[in-house]
N, C-alpha and C positions, 0 to 999 in steps of 0.2 A: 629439358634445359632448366636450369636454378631461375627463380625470378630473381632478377636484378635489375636495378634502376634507382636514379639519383632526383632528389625534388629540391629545389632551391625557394627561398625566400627568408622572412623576418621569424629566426626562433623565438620563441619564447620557452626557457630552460624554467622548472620550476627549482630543479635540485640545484643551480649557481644564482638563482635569481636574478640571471642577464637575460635581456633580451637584444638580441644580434642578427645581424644582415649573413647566412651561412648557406651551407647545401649537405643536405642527409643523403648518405651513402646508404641504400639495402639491398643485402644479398640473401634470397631465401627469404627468413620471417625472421630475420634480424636487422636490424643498425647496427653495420659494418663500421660507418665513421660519422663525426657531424664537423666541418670543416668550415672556418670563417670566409664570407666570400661575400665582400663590398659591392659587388653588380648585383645581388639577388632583387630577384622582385619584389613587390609590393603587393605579399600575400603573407598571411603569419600564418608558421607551424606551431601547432602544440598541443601537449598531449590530447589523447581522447575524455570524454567526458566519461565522469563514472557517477551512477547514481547509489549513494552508500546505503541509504537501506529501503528496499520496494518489497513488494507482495505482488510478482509477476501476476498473478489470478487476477488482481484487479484491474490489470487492462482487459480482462476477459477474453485473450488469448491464451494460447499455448506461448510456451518461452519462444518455438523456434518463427511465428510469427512476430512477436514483442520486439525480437530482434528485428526484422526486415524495417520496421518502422523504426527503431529507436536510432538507430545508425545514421539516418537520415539527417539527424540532431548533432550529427557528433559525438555521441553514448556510443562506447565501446566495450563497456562492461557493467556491471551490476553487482550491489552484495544482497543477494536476496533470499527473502525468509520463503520459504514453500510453505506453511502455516497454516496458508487457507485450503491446501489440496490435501494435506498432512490432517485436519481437522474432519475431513470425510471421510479418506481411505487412506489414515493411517501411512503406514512406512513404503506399501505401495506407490503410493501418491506422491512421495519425495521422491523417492528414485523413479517415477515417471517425466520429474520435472528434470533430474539429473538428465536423464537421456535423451529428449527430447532437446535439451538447449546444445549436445554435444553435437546435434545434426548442423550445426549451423555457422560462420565465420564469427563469433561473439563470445565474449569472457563471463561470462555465469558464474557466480562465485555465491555456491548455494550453502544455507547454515541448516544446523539441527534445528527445527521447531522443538522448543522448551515447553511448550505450554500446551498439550493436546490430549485430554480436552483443558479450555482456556480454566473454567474452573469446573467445581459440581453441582453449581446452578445450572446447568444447560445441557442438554444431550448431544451429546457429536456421534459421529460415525463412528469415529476410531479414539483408538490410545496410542500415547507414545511414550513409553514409560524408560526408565534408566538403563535397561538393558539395551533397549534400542539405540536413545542417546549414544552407550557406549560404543555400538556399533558404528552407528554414524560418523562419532569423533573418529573412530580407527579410517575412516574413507578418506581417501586427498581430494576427494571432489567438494568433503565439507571445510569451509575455511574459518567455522566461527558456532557458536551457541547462540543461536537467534534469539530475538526477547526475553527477555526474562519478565513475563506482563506479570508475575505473581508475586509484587512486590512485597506485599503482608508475609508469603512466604518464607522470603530474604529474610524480612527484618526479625521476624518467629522463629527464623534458624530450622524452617522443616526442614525434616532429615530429606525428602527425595530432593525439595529444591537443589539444597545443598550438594546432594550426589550429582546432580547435574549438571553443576557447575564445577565442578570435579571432575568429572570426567572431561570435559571441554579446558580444563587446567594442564589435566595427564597428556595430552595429543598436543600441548605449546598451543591452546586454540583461543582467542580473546571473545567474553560474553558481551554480548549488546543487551543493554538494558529498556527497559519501559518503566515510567515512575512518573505518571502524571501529577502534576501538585506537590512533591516532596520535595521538603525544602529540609537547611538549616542539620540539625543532626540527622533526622530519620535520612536526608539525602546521602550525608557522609558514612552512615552506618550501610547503605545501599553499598554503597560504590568499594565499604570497605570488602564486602564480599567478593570481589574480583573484577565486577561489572565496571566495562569501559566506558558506554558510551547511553547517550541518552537522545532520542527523536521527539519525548513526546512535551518540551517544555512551550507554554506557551504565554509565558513572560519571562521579560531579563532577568527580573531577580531573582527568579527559578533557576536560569541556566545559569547566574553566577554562582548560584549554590552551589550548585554540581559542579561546574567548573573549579568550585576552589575545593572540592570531596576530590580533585583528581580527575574528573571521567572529562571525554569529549564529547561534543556537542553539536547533532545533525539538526540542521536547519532545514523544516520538512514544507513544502507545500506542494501539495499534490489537489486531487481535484476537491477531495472534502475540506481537510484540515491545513488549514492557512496558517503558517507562523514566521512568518518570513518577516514581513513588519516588522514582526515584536522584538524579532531577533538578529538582525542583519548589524546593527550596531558593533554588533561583538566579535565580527570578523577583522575590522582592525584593530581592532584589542588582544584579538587572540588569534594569529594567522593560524597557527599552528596546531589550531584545537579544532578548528570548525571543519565540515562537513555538508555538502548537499544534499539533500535527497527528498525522494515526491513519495515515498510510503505508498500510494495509493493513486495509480493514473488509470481513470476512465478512455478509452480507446480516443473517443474524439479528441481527448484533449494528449494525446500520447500522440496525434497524425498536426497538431499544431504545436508542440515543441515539447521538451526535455528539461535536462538541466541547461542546455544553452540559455534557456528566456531567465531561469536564476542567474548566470552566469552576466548577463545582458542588464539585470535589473541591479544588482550590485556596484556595477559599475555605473550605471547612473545615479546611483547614492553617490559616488567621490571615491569609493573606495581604489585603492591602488589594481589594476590589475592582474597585476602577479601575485594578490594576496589571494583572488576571484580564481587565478588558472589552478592555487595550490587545495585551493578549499573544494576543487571539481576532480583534480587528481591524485597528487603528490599525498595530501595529508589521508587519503583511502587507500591508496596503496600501502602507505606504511605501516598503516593502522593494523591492515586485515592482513599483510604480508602476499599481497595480491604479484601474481605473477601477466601487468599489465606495464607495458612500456612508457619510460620519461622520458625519453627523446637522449636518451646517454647511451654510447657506444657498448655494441654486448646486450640490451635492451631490445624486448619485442618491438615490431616494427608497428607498434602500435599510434596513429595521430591523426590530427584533422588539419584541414588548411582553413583556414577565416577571411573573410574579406580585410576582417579588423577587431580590435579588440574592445569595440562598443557594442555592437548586436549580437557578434559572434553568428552571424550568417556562414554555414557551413559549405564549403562548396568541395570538399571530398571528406571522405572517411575512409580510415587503413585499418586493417586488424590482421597482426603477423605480416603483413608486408602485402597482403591482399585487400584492394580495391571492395569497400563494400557498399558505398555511396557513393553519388557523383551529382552535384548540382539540382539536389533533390530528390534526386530517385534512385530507389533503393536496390543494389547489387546483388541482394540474396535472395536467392527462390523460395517457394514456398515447400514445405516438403510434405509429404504424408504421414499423419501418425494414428494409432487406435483412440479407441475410448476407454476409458475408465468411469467408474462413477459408484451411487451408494443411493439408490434410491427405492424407498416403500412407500411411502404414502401415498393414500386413496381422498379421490374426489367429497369436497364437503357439501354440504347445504346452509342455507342460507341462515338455517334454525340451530348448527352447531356455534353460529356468533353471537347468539342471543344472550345480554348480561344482564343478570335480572337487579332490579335496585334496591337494592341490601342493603342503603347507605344513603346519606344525604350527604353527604362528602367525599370526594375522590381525590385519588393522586392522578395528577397527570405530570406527563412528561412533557417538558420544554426544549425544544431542539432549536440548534442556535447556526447561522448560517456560517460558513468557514471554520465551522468548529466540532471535535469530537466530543467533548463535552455537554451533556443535556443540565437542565435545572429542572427542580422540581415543584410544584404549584400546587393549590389546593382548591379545588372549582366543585361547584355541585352541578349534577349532570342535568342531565335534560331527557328528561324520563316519558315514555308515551309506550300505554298497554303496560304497564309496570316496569317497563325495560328500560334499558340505558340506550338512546342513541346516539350519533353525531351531531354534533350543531355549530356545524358550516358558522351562522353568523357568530358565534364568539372563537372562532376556529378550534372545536376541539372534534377533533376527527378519531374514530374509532382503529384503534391497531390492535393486527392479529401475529401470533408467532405461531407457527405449524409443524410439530414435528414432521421432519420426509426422513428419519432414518428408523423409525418405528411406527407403530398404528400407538396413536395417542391423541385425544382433545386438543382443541388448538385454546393456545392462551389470548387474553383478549383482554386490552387496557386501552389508554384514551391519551393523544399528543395535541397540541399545540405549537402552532405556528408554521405547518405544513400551507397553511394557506386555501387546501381547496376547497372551491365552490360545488364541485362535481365530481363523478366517476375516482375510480384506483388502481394505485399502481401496486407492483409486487414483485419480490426478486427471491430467488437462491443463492443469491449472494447477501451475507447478514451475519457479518461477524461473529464470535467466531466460530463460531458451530456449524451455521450456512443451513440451518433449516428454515424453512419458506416465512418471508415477513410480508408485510403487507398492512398500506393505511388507505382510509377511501371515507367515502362522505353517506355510501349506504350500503346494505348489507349485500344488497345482487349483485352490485359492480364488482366489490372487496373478495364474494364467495367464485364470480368469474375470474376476476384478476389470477387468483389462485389457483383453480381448477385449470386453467393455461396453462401453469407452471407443474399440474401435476399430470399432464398429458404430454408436455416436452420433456417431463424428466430434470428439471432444471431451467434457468435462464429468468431474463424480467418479461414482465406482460404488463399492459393496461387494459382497462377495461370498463367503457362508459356510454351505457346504453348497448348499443347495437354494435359502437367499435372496442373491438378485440383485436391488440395487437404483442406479438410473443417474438422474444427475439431468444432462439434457444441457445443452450449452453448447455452441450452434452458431456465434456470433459466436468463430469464432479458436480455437475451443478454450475460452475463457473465458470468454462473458457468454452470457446469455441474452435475447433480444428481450423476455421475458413477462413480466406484473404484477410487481415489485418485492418484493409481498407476497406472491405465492403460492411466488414462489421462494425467497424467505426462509423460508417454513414447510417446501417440500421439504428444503433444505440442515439447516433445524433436526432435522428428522427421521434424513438421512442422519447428521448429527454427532452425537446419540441414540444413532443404531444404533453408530455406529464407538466409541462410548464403553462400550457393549452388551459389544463382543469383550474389555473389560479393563483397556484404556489411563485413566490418571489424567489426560492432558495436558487442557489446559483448550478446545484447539482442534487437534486430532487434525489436521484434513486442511490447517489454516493450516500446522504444523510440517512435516508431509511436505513442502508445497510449498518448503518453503527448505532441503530439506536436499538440493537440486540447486544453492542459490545458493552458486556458487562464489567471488563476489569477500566473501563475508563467513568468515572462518577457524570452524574449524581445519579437521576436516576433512567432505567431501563429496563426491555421487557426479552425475558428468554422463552423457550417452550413449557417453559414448569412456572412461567409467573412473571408478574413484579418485581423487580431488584432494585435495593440500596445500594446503590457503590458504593457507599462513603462507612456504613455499616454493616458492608458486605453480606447480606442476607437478603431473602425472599421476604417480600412482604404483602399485607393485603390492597386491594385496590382500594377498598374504602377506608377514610381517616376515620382513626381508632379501633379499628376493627383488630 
């Protein structure tokens, strides 16, 4: 028998900008009708939450997990880059994430990874070159050209850029951009190449750049990169431009909320609510040409109910006309899927870290909390037996990058402001290449934290003194197959302990991982070195060398 059934309460319509007292007719996995009706309760419908650009990998599940939790929130859909799975195993690895999120009641709306590998400072697994792309465009499961992180590219007019965004032109498909810091021309000259939209601004007067080059503007806070402050202003200035999304959610903070807490916090800025329900749906559906429901007749029977439109407390979620939340708890099962993955690398010693002192001046990296962005300093080390060590009291802590997709030396530079007293942490999660990073205070903890990660094949580990703890991630190095919830509590536990050693940062093993991501400045460390963002090149660790 067809599912049918009627829900009553306060719409909120983003497409008439009314909100009304009515009742939703569904038959099947549509909205048959939405009918005005003065007795409805005091519950609000409306649309579901959509998060416009994430990197499912970084909840560190598989999609068909990410859903069971996200639904929870009121997320009904996603526009998301595969990137990180795409950067190990290649075109494999997209279409693993394609089939896996199809097991599941949830709208996945997956793009071509543009940039794989990110650049040719760093080794990855795979490639994803233009013929691929053009493959992918020809897919309906692809609904966009994911970042375009190469923005030197753009603006250089390289030929494969170019074809890349051409092909994603040929299939009617719109490119999302990345363009940290471009302001002013270089921003207009970006946007004039086709690219729509921009995540990674993190002042107004950045996004007003862009915003006047034409492109629109996600408002990203996820568990690293914080810009919601900076940018929330510009939602009622620009209803119709702006954009949610978390780029990047750590599991714990994915099993305590969504874009609802966005949703929740804009409104207690003042902002109108129905500029907050359009910036969560309405202006993502149009944008990506998503086939996810507004609550308009003929429309997937996609929506949430709310207590109200201050917290946005979820107490159901619908997708196609099926039940997939209810007052917290989540309606989708867990399913079973294989592995995939890309892993060589062999166990190190403690004497492969050893940086001999070449130099009375170094570059260190400054990692900055709620932010992708590193600065760069100029310290002289702290030298015993002629070598470079850690030293904990001025916090400059020793950092390794390791390649695991070939047998190759590990790279080895020096951060600030990690904070620890003791022991190290270590992930295969470490943009965008995803080979093993890893920062610590001495070299057995640093060469254990590691050797953890190269006996699971993947995933984070700490490691201080006698404790050793590894939370695996057998999908690529970065997801895990299991409960959504149980892994959210391990991860919660391991980010605990790495807070244990000292560190103030708000999300310890989120920051490590991007202080390999090279297309974001200043400065950062890949498996081949030291990198300039801002002069895009490798360079040495000591000043003037």
């Amino acid at each position: 028998m067809e599912n049918e059934f009627s829900i009553s309460g306060i719409i909120v319509d983003p497409v008439s900008q009314e909100i009304f007292r009515g009742k939703i007719r569904v038959i099947g996995n549509t909205i048959q009708s939405v009918e005005r009706s003065p007795d409805a309760p005091d519950q609000y419908i409306l649309p579901g939450f959509i998060d416009a650009h994430v990197h499912v990998e970084s909840s560190m599940l598989i999609p068909s997990e990410f859903a069971r939790l996200a639904v929870v929130h009121g997320t009904v859909a996603t526009v998301s880059d595969p990137h990180e799975i795409g950067n190990v195993c290649g075109m494999e690895g997209v279409l693993y994430m394609i089939e896996n999120g199809k097991k599941v009641p949830f709208k996945f709306n997956f793009g071509a990874p543009s940039c794989v590998p990110a650049t040719k400072f760093e080794t990855a697994g795979a490639e994803i070159g233009v013929a691929d792309i053009q493959t992918l465009m020809a897919m309906p499961e692809i609904r966009y050209l994911a970042e375009m992180m190469n923005f030197p590219g753009v603006l250089h007019v390289d030929p494969e850029v170019m074809a890349k965004i051409a092909a994603a032109h040929a299939q009617g498909k719109v490119v999302d951009g990345h363009a940290p810091g471009l302001r002013g021309e270089e921003a207009a000259r970006y946007a004039a190449a086709g690219i729509s939209t921009d995540h990674e601004c993190f002042t107004e007067g950045e996004a007003r750049d862009k915003l006047a080059a034409g492109m629109k503007i996600l408002i990203r806070e996820g568990s690293a990169a914080k810009n919601f402050e900076a940018l929330i202003p510009l939602l009622d200035e620009f209803p119709d431009k702006i954009m949610f999304c978390s780029d990047d959610k750590h599991p714990n903070d994915l099993v305590a909320g969504h874009i609802n807490l966005l949703a929740a916090r804009a409104v207690a800025k003042g902002i109108d609510p129905m500029k907050v329900v359009r910036a969560c749906s309405l202006n993502v559906v149009h944008h990506y040409g998503l086939e996810v429901g507004l609550l308009q007749p003929g429309d997937p029977a996609d929506f949430i109910i709310c207590r109200d439109l201050v917290h946005f407390e979820t107490k159901a979620t619908y997708i196609n006309g099926q039940k997939v939340a209810d007052n917290g708890k989540s309606l989708i099962e867990s399913v079973p899927e294989r592995v995939i993955n890309h892993f060589k690398a062999e166990k190190i010693s403690a004497n492969d870290l050893a940086v001999p002192a070449n130099g009375k001046q170094m570059r260190v990296i400054q990692v900055e909390d709620g932010q992708l962005i590193t600065h760069k300093s100029i310290q002289s080390p702290r030298v015993e037996n002629g070598m470079i060590v850690s030293d904990p009291d001025r916090d400059l802590l020793k950092m390794v990058v390791f390649n695991r997709h070939k047998k190759a030396p590990p790279a080895v530079a020096f951060v600030q402001n990690f904070g620890f007293q003791k022991g190290a942490i270590a992930s295969t999660v470490a943009h965008d290449s995803h080979n093993i990073i890893a920062v610590g205070v001495d070299d057995l903890d640093l060469t254990q934290a590691i050797n953890l990660l190269v006996e699971a094949e993947g995933g984070v580990s700490l490691a201080c003194g006698d404790l050793r703890e590894v939370l695996p991630l057998e999908v690529g190095g970065l997801m895990s197959r299991n409960n959504g919830y149980e892994v959210a509590i391990a991860y919660e536990k391991l980010d605990q302990q790495a807070k244990g050693l000292g560190t103030r940062l708000a999300a310890p093993y989120m920051t490590l991982s991007f202080c390999a991501l090279l297309v974001i400045p200043e400065l950062k460390l890949s498996d081949l070195g030291l990198f300039d963002g801002n002069e895009f090149k490798l360079i040495s660790l000591f000043e003037g060398a």
